[in-house]
N, C-alpha and C positions, 0 to 999 in steps of 0.2 A: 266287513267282510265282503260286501258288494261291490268297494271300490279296490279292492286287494285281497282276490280270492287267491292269491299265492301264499299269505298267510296261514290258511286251513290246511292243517296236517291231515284230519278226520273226519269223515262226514259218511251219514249213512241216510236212506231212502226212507221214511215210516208213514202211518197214516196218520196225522195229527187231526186232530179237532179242538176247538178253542170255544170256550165255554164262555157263551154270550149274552145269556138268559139271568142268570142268579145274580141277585145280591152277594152272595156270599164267596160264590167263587170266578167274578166274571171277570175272564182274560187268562182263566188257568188252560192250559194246554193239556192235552190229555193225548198220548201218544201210544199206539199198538204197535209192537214189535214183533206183527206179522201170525201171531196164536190168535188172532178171529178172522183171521180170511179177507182183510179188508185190504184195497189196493190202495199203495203206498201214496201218497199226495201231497207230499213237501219232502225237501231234503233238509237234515238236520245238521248241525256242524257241531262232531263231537269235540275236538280241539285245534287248538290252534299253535302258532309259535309264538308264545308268550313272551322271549324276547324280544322276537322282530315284531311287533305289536307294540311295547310299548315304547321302542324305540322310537316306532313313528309316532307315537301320541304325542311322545317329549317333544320331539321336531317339529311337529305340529306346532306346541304351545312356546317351541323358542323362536317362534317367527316373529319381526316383529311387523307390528301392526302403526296403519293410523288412522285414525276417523274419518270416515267418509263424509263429515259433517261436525260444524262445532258443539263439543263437549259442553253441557252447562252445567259449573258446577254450585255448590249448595249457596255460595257468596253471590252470583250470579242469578240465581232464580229467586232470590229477596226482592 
């Protein structure tokens, strides 16, 4: 979405906090939608165009490609 923020159909303001401490829950996001009075501090992106998304993903993976350097394969590294 940060290289094709024309994708995002929805997005809204909230105050997230990301739970950094616990074993149990560390990297859960915890988000207030504005009921305790805290100021908003990331925007969140509620959807997207899930067509034109994965259209670019496929275009993405039908590119083709070639190594930047030679491939060894398993007969080769014997």
């Amino acid at each position: 979405m940060l290289l094709h923020p024309e994708l995002v159909t929805e997005s809204a303001s909230y105050h997230v906090d990301v739970e950094a401490g616990s074993e149990l829950t560390r990297g859960y996001s915890a988000m207030s939608w504005g009921v305790h009075g805290l100021e908003s501090n990331a925007t969140v992106i509620e959807s997207v165009d899930s067509d034109a998304f994965f259209e670019y993903i496929a275009g993405l993976l039908a590119q083709p490609t070639e190594p930047s350097r030679p491939v060894r394969t398993r007969a080769a590294a014997s």
